[in-house]
C-alpha positions, 0 to 999 in steps of 0.5 A: 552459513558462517558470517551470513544472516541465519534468516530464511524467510519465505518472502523475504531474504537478506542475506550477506557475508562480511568482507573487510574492504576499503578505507572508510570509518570504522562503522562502514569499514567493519560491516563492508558485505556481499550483500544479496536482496531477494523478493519471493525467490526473485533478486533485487541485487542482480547487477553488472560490475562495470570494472569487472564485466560480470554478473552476479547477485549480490553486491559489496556495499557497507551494511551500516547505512542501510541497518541505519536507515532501515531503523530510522524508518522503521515505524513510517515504513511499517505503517505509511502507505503509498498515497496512490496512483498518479500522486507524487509523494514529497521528498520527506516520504521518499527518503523513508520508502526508498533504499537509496536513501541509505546513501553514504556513497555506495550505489544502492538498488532501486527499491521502495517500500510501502505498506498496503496496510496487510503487508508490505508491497515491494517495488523494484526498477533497473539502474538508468541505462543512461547514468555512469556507475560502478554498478549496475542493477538488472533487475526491475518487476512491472507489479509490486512483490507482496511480503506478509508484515510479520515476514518483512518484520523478522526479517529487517529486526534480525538484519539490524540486529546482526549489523548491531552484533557485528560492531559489538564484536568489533570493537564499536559497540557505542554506534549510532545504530546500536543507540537508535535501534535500542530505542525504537525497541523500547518502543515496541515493547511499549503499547502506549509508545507504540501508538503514538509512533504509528499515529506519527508514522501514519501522518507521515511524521519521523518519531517525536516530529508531529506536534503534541496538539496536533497528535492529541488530536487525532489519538482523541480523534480515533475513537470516533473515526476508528483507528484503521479507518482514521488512517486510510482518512489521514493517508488520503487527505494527506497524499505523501506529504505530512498531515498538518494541523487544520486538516483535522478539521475536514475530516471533522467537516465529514461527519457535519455532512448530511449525507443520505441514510439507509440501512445494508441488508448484505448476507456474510460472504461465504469463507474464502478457504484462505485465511490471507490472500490478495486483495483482488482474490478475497474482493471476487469471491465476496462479490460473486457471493454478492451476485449469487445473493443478488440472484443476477448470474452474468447479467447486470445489476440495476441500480435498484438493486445495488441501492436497496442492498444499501437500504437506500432510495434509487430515487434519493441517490438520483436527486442528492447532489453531494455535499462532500468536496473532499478526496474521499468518500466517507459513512459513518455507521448510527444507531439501529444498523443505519449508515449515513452515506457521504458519496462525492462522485456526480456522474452515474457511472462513476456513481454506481461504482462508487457506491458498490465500494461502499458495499464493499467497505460494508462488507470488510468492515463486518466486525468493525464500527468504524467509518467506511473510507473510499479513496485513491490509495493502494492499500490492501482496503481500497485495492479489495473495494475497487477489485470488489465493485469491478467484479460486482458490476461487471463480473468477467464471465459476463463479459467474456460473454458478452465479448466473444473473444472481440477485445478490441476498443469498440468492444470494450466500450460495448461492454462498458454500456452494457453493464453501465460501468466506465471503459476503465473499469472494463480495461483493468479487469480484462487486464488483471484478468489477462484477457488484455495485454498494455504496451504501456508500462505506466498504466499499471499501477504497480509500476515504479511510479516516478524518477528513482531518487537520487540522494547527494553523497 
């Protein structure tokens, strides 16, 4: 389409046709656009023009503030996740993830974007029924959409790059958006820059804004944690706020731990049949696999058996009280296929299901020597190991079993007895699993978590 993007992603769509409009500087007056957002075939830019009273789905904004912010947020958007359910990330985070920080007076969707670490979760809310504004967006999702990363890169650098090409075009080639998004592709064509702004971007940094002690550090830091598992580490202890100097040191406190040592004997999990999938697919059929193994059925584990598939003592996880304070639970992998395990979790019920995600993390992280790393955050590593532990202890065949069609409260806590895992668990997989339905929107972890961010003209 002429004056549109050429882009046709499967997941992700930004499409737009220039319309000169209004009276602003010259970069918002020549990349004025019908601007139309799309998400897995869903719109994001359905909204109602209150001067005009009709619905449509795309809106007229300038695309210069949003290239801008998109490419001044490129690297933390790329590779700063969420930091979990029930936490609030700081102002500095928000204004990376959310499209109203594009601003610049025109009235942009409630969007946010976090990378779970395999691509890129999109989460969208309707305009605030309750708020004044010559637009208003319709559209909201009670789940985050998933966008493959490569999806969500071609797309947003093709975006950029046609907001670039236009003011070329019209006579405002020396913007600052074409000086910006040079140098963020210099970056990327660099493999030495391009760690150092994902190490930035990881810590919750703007490129160039994280100490060169404190980013040494942790470079050096990487080769013992390892690089993905340093990550989720600096996500979790950091919770959306920037990892700051002395925080270091707790992670280095982590390996100083004694901890309980034993050696996994877990067989390769079967191939899914897929090469990319959702965290909670890959994590049921590994621990179906696990079961399978286990030769269990429907029926519970015992904690003798969860334990020796760690090479643990049943008898050393009940009499070790844990050491570890943090807001993660860390093993580090030794010599001769040991794994020196740092649990932090003190009641038996939280216990067991904490370290079936470390067999969990044993078994995503079969080809990688680094830490295993269980903490709150969203990431596709920390979804897979809950969905995994959940399925490993309390498979959802066996409860429906077990539950004969009875869903009530009395019976969820019946079942949680049975296979020794808490109501929560039994609650979120009969959830997931539609069994179950929540009046209550906030329970949901994929819910637009906080108030939308409101940024000043």
């Amino acid at each position: 389409m002429e004056g549109a993007t050429a882009m046709n992603s499967r997941r992700l769509n930004i499409n737009f046709q220039w319309e000169a409009a209004g009276n602003d500087p010259l970069e918002l007056y020549q990349t004025m656009a019908r601007l139309s957002l799309e998400v897995n075939d869903y719109s994001l830019t359905r909204n109602e023009d209150s001067w005009s009273r009709t619905v449509k789905d795309e809106v007229l904004v300038s695309l210069y503030p949003l290239a801008v912010w998109l490419a001044s947020s490129w690297w933390r958007l790329l590779h700063e996740p969420h930091p979990g359910k029930g936490i609030r990330p700081s102002v500095s985070w928000r204004m990376a993830h959310e499209v109203a920080s594009a601003n610049h007076g025109f009235v942009w969707p409630t969007i946010m974007f976090a990378t779970d670490g395999d691509g890129m979760q999109v989460w969208s809310s309707p305009s605030d029924q309750n708020v004044e504004q010559s637009v208003r967006y319709l559209n909201g999702s009670r789940f985050p959409s998933f966008v493959p990363m490569e999806d969500f890169r071609k797309e947003v650098s093709g975006f950029i790059g046609a907001v670039v090409d236009r003011l070329r075009d019209t006579d405002c080639a020396e913007s600052e958006l074409a000086a910006l998004w040079a140098v963020v592709r210099e970056e990327q064509a660099d493999p030495e820059l391009s760690r150092l702004r994902m190490f930035e971007a990881m810590m919750g940094y703007d490129p160039e804004e994280c100490s060169e002690t404190l980013l040494k550090t942790m470079l050096a830091l990487s080769d013992k944690v390892g690089e993905k598992s340093l990550s989720e580490l600096m996500s979790a202890l950091a919770m959306g706020k920037e990892f700051q100097v002395g925080q270091e040191k707790k992670i280095e406190l982590l390996s100083e731990l004694h901890g309980l040592e034993g050696r996994p004997d877990i067989p390769r999990p079967a191939d899914s049949g897929t090469e990319a999938c959702a965290p909670w697919r890959l994590a049921v059929h590994d621990a179906k696999s696990m079961r399978d193994h286990l030769g269990q059925g429907w029926e519970p584990i015992t904690n003798d058996q969860l334990f020796d598939a760690l090479g643990v003592r049943a008898t050393n996880v009940e009499r070790y009280t844990p050491e570890n304070t943090s807001r993660v639970s860390v093993a580090i992998p030794m010599e001769q296929s040991k794994i020196r395990f740092m649990p932090r979790k003190k009641h038996p019920t939280a216990r067991r299901f904490e370290y079936a995600r470390f067999l969990a993390d044993c078994i995503f992280q079969q080809h990688d020597d680094g830490w295993l790393v269980s903490s709150d955050l969203s990431t596709f590593r920390q979804k897979y190991q809950r969905a995994f532990a959940a399925e490993l202890l309390c498979p959802v065949e066996g409860a429906k079993q077990f539950m004969q069609g009875d869903y009530s409260e009395s019976a969820i806590e019946d079942v949680a007895e049975h296979f020794d895992v808490s109501p929560t668990t039994v609650t979120a997989l009969l959830m997931n699993n539609h069994l179950i339905e929540s009046d209550d929107f906030s329970v949901n972890t994929g819910a637009w978590p906080y108030r939308p961010l409101v940024v000043s003209a």
